[in-house]
C-alpha positions in Angstrom: 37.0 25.8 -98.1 34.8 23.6 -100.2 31.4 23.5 -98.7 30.3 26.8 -96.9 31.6 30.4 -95.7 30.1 32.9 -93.5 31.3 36.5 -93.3 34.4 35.7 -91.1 34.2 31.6 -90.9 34.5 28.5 -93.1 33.8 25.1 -92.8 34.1 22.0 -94.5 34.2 18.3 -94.3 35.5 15.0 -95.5 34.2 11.5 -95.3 34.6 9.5 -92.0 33.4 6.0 -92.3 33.0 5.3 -89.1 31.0 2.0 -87.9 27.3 3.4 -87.2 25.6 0.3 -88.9 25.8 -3.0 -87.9 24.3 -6.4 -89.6 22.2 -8.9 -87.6 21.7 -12.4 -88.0 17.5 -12.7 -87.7 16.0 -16.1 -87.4 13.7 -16.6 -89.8 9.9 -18.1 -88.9 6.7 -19.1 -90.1 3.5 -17.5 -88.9 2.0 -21.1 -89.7 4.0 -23.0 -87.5 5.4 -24.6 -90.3 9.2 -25.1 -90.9 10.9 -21.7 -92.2 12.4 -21.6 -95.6 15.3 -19.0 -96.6 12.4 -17.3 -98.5 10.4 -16.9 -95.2 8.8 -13.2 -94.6 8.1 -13.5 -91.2 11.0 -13.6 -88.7 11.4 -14.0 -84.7 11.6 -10.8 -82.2 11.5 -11.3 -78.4 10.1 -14.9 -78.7 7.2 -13.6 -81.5 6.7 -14.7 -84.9 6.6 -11.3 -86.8 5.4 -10.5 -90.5 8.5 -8.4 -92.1 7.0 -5.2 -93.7 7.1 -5.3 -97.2 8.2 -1.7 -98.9 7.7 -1.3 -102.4 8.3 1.5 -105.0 6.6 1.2 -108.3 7.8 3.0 -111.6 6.9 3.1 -114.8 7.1 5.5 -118.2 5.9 5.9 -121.6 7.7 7.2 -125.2 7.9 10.6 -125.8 9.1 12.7 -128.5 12.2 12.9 -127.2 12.7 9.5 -125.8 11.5 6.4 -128.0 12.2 4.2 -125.2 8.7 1.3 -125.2 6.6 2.0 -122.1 7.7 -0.7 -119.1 7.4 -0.8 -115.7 9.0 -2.3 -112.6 8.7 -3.0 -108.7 11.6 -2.5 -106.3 10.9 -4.3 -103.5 12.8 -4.6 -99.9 11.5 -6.3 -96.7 12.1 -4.6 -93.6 12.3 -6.1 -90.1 12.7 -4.0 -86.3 16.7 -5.1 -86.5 16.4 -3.1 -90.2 16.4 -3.5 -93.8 17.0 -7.5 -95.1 20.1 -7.4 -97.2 21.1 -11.2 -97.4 19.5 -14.3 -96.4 20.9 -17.9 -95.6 21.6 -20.6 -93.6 23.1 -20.5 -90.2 24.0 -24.1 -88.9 21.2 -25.4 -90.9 18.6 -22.4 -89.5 17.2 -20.1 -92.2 18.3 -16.5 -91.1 18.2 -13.3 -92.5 20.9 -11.0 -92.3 19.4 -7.3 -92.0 21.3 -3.6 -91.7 20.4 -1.5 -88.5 22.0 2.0 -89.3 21.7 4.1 -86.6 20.5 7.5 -88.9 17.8 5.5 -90.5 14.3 7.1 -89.8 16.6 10.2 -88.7 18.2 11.2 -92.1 16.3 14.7 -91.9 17.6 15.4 -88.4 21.2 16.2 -89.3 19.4 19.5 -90.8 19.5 21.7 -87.5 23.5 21.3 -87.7 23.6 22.6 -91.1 20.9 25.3 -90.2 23.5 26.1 -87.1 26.6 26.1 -90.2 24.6 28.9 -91.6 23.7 31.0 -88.4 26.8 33.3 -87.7 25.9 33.7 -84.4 26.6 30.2 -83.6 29.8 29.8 -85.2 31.5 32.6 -83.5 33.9 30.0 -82.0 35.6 26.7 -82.5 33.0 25.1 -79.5 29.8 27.0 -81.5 31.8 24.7 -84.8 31.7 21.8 -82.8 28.3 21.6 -81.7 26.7 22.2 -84.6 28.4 19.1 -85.8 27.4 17.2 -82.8 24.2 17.9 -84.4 24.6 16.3 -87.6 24.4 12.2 -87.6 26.1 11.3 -89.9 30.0 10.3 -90.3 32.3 13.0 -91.2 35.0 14.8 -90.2 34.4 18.6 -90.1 37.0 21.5 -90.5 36.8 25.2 -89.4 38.4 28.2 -89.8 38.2 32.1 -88.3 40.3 34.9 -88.4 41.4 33.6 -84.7 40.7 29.9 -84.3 40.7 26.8 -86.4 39.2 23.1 -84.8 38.4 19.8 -86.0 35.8 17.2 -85.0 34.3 14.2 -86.0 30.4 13.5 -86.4 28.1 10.6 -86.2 25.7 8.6 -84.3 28.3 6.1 -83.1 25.4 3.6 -81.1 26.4 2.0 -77.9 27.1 -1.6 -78.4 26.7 -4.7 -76.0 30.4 -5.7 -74.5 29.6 -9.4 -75.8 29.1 -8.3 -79.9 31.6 -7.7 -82.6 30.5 -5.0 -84.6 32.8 -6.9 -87.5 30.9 -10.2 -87.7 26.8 -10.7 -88.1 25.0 -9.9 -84.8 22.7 -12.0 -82.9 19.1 -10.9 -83.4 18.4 -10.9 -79.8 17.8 -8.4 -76.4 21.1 -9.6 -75.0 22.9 -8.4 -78.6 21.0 -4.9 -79.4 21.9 -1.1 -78.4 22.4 0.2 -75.6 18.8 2.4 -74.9 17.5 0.9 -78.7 14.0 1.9 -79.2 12.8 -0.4 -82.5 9.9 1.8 -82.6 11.9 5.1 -83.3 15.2 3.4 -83.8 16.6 5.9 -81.3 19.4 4.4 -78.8 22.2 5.0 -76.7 25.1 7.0 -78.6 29.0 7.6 -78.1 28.9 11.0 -76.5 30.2 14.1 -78.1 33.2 14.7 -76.2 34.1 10.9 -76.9 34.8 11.6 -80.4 38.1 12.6 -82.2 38.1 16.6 -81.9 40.7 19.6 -81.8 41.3 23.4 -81.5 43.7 25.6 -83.3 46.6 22.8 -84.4 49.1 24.4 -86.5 47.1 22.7 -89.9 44.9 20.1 -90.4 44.9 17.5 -93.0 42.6 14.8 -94.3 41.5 12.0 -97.3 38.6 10.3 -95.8 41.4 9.0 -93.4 41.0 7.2 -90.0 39.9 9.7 -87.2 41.9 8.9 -84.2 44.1 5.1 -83.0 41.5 2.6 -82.3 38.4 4.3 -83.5 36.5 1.7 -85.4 35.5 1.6 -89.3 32.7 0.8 -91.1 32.2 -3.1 -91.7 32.5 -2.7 -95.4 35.4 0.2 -94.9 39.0 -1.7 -95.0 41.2 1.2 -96.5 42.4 2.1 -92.8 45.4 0.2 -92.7 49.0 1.0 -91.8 49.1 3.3 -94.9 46.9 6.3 -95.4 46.6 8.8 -98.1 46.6 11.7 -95.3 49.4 10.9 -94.7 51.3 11.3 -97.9 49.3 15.1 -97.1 51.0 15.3 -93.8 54.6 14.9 -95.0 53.9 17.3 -97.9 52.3 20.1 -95.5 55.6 19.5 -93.2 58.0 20.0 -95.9 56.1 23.0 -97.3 56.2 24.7 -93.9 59.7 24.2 -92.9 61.8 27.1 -92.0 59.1 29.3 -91.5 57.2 29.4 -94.5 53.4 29.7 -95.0 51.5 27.8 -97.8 50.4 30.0 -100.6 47.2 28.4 -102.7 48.9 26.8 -105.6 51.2 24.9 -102.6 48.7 23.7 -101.2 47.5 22.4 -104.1 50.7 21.2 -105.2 50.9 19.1 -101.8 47.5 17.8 -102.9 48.5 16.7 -106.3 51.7 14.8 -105.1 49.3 12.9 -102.5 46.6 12.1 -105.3 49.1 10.9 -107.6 51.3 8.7 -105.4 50.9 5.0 -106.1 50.4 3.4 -102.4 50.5 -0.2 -103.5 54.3 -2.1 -102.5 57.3 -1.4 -105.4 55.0 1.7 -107.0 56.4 5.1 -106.9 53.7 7.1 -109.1 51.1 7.0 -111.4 48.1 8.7 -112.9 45.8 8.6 -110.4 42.0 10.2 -109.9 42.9 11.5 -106.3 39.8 9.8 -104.8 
């Protein structure tokens, strides 16, 4: 187990990718009155002209004795609206918009603390269900793994938001009451999630395998996430784990870690057999 061990469990995880951000299209205003401009900081909310807030971060250094580098400075600076952070801006049918990310753990990145705190508390994880609610715990997307001396479970994590029947979480959302969470405070950015027996979870399969792969049929990706096609690297995983355990046999540590090699140095592209590959 990679990431953590108590006296009689272990746990890890690997990425999920799951969809729990989603990009809105923002109308773009000016307090003024005056026409809007793709450069406009002030955007519309509800029917309101809103200033965006402005975030900067300033840094700056000087040479030492180990570093000649000339003293400099810079700015980094993002604008920040109540649908989220502005990524892109542009024109929609003519309109100046901005396009902005909402993510549903941001302003809540320190939460996902209490389920680590419950990873480390033995008297939690005396069970596959103690496991599995600590993940519930956690916000973000992974899938976790677990393993006693008498049980072993699975399940997925994240704060998977409640979307309006009319969006597409794949396309640009409109910026608008009718198109927002289910529950969304902007205030808090809290909202409606997917509840926690909803997501992709089991207990005591005979093994469990994963690559950052697609949790269960029909559970959506990320926008920017479009390795979960028809082929998956968990897969090659799968067919190894089954070949290794036929007859009766249990996996020793260098098999599994044979099974791991093959699957990190399979080609998946069409008319490739192998190659040198990272594994990632």
């Amino acid at each position: 187990m990679q990431l953590g061990r108590g006296q009689d469990y272990a746990w890890s995880a690997t990425s999920a990718e799951q969809d729990i951000t989603d990009t809105y299209a923002v109308r773009l205003c000016e307090a003024s009155g005056a026409a809007p401009t793709v450069n406009s900081t002030s955007y519309l909310y509800h029917g309101q002209c809103l200033a965006m807030d402005a975030l900067a971060q300033s840094d700056s250094w000087s040479p030492t004795l180990a570093d000649s580098t000339p003293a400099g400075s810079y700015t980094l600076l993002t604008y920040r609206t109540r649908y989220g952070l502005v990524s892109w801006r542009g024109l929609v049918a003519g309109v100046p918009t901005a396009f902005t990310s909402l993510r549903s753990t941001y302003r809540h990145e320190a939460d996902s603390a209490i389920g680590f705190q419950m990873f480390d508390d033995p008297s939690v994880m005396t069970d596959a269900a103690g496991f599995q609610s600590a993940a519930s715990n956690v916000g973000y997307a992974f899938n976790w793994f677990y393993v006693s001396s008498t049980q072993n479970a699975y399940v997925n994590s994240g704060l998977d938001p409640v979307r309006s029947a009319t969006t597409d979480p794949n396309l640009p959302i409109v910026a608008d009451a009718a198109h927002e969470w289910s529950g969304w405070n902007p205030d808090t950015n809290d909202a409606n999630y997917l509840p926690d027996a909803a997501h992709p979870q089991s207990v005591n399969q005979d093994y469990y395998v994963s690559w950052n792969n697609k949790q269960a049929k029909d559970y959506s990706a990320a926008d920017g996430n479009f390795s979960f096609g028809p082929v998956q690297r968990a897969q090659l995983l799968d067919e190894g784990a089954r070949a290794a355990l036929a007859g009766g046999h249990k996996l020793s540590r260098s098999d599994a870690v044979r099974v791991m090699e093959d699957a990190a140095n399979t080609d998946l592209r069409p008319g490739r057999t192998s190659a040198r590959c990272c594994g990632y």
